[in-house]
BABAKOL-635145 format. One record per residue (C-alpha): chain; residue number from 1; x, y, z; residue in one letter. Coordinates in nm, 4 decimals, always signed. Example, Ala and Ser with C-alpha at 12.3 -4.5 7.8 and 13.67 -1.06 7.14 Angstrom:
REM BABAKOL-635145
[atom "A",1,[+1.2300,-0.4500,+0.7800],"a"]
[atom "A",2,[+1.3670,-0.1060,+0.7140],"s"]
This chain:
REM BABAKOL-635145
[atom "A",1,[+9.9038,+8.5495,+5.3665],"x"]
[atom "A",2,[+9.5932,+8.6411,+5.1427],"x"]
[atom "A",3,[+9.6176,+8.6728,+4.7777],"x"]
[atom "A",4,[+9.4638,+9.0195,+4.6852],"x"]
[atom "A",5,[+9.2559,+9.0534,+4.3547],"x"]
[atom "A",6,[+9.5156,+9.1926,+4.1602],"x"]
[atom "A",7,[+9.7593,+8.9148,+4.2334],"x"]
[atom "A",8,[+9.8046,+8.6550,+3.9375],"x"]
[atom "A",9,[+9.7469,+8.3683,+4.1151],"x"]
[atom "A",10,[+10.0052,+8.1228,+3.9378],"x"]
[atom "A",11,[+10.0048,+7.8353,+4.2781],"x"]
[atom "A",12,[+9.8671,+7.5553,+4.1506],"x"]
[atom "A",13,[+9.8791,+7.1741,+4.2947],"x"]
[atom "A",14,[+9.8669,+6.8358,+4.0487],"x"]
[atom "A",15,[+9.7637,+6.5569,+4.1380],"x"]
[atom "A",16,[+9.6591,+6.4117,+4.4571],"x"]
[atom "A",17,[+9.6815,+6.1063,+4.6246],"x"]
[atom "A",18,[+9.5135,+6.0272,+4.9623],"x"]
[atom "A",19,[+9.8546,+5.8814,+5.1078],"x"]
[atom "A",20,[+10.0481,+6.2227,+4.9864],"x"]
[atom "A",21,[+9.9295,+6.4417,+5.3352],"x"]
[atom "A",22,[+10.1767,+6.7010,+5.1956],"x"]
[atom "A",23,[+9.9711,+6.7768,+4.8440],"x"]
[atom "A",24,[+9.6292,+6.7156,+5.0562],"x"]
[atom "A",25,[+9.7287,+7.0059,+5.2859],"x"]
[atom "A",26,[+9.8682,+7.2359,+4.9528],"x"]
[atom "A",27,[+9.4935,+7.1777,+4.7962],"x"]
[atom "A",28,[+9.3722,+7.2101,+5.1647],"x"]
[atom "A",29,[+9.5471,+7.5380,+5.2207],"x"]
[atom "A",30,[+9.4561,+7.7058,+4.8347],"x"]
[atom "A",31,[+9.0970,+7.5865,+4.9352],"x"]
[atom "A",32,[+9.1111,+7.7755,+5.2622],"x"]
[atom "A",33,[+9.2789,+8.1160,+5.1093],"x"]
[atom "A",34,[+8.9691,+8.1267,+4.8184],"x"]
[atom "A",35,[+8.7472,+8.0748,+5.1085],"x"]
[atom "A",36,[+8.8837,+8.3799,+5.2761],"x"]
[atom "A",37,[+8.8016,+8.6239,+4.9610],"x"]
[atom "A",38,[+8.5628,+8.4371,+4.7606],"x"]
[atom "A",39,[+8.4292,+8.7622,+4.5746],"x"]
[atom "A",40,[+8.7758,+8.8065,+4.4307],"x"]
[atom "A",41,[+8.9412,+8.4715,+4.3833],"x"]
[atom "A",42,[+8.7719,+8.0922,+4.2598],"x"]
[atom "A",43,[+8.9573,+7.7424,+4.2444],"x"]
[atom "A",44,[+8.9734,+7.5818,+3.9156],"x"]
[atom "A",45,[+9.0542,+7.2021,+3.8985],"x"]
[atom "A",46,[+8.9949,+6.8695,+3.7415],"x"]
[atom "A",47,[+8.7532,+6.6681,+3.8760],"x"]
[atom "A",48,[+8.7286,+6.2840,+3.8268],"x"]
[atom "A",49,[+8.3437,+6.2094,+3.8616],"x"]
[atom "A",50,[+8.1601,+5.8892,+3.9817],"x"]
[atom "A",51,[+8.1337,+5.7384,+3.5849],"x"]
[atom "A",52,[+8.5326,+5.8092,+3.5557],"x"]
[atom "A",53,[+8.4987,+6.1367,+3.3458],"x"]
[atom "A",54,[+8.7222,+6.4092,+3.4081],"x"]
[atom "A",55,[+8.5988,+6.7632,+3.3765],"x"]
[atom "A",56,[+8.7739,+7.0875,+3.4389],"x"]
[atom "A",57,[+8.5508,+7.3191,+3.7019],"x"]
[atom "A",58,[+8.5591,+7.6749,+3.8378],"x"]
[atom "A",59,[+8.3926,+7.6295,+4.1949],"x"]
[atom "A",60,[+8.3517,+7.8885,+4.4670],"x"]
[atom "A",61,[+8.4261,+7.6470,+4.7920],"x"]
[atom "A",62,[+8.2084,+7.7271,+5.1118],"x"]
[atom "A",63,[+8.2925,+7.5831,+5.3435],"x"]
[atom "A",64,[+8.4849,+7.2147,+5.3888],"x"]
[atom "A",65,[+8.2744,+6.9258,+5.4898],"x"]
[atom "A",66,[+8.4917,+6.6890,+5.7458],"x"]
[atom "A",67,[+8.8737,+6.6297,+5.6249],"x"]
[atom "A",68,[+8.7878,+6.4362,+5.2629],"x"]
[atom "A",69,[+8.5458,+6.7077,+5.1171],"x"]
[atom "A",70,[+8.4493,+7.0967,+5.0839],"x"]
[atom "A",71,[+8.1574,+7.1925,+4.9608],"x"]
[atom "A",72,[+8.1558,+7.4535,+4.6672],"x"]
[atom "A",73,[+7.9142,+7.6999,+4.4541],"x"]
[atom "A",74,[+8.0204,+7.5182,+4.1235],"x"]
[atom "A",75,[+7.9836,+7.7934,+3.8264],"x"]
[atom "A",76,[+7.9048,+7.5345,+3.5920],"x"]
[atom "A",77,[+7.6082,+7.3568,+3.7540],"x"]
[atom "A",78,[+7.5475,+7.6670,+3.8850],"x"]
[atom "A",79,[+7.4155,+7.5040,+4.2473],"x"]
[atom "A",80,[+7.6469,+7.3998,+4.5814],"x"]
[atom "A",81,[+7.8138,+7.0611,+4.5037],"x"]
[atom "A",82,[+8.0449,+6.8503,+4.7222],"x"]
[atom "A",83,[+8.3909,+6.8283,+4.5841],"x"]
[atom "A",84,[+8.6438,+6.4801,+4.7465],"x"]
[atom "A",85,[+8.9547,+6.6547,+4.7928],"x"]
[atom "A",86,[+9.0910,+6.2619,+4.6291],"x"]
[atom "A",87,[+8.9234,+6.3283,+4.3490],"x"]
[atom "A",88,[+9.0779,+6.6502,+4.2561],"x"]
[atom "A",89,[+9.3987,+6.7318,+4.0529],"x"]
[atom "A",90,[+9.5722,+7.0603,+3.8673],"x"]
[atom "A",91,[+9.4260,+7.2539,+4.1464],"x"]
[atom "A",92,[+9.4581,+7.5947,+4.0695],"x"]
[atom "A",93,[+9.3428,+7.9564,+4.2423],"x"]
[atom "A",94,[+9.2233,+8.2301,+3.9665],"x"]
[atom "A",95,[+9.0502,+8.5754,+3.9434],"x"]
[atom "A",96,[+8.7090,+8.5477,+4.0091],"x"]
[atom "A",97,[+8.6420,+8.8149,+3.7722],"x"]
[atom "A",98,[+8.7105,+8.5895,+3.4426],"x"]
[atom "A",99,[+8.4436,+8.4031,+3.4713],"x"]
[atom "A",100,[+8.0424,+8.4678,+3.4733],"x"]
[atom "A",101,[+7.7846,+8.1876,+3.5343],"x"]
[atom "A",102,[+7.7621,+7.9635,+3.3595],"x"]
[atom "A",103,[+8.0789,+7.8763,+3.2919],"x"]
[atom "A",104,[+8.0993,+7.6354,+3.0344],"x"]
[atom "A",105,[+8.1607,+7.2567,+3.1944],"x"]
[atom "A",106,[+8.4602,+7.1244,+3.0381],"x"]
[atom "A",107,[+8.5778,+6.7247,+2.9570],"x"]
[atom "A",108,[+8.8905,+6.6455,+3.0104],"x"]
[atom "A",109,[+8.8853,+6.3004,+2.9504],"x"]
[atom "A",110,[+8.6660,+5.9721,+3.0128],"x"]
């Protein structure tokens, strides 16, 4: 079932866990839906980078990359970026049309 654009899009998923398949397919499955009508709907989630930062993103996924990664136009960076589905959390699907490039990159915590 696809989420039209004037849906609110309240699904969300919290953390993840490699050994919890069940959240892995929930982010798996919002992931696939955005991909399905990415000029009305973008994923918004907290990312835990390579230094340990956390920072809250609004990506446009692509396309996924193997079973561990998608890759994604991220609206802060403003270029593609690979996204570990491990090192996601608080994934959420919203309305494309509340955000404009760039959209400001956001710490959540170090």
């Amino acid at each position: 079932m696809l989420l039209t654009a004037t849906t609110t899009a309240t699904e969300s998923v919290s953390a993840f866990t490699p050994a919890d398949r069940n959240t892995a397919n929930r982010i798996t499955g919002l992931i696939s839906r955005v991909m399905q009508q990415t000029d009305d709907l973008v994923i918004v989630l907290e990312y835990l980078g390579k230094d340990g930062s956390v920072t809250r993103r609004v990506v446009s996924p692509i396309r996924f990359v193997g079973t561990d990664r998608f890759l994604a136009l991220c609206l802060s960076r403003e270029e593609p970026r690979q996204f570990r589905l491990s090192q996601c959390r608080n994934v959420r699907v919203d309305l494309a049309a509340r955000y404009t490039m760039p959209v400001e990159l956001q710490t959540v915590s170090e």
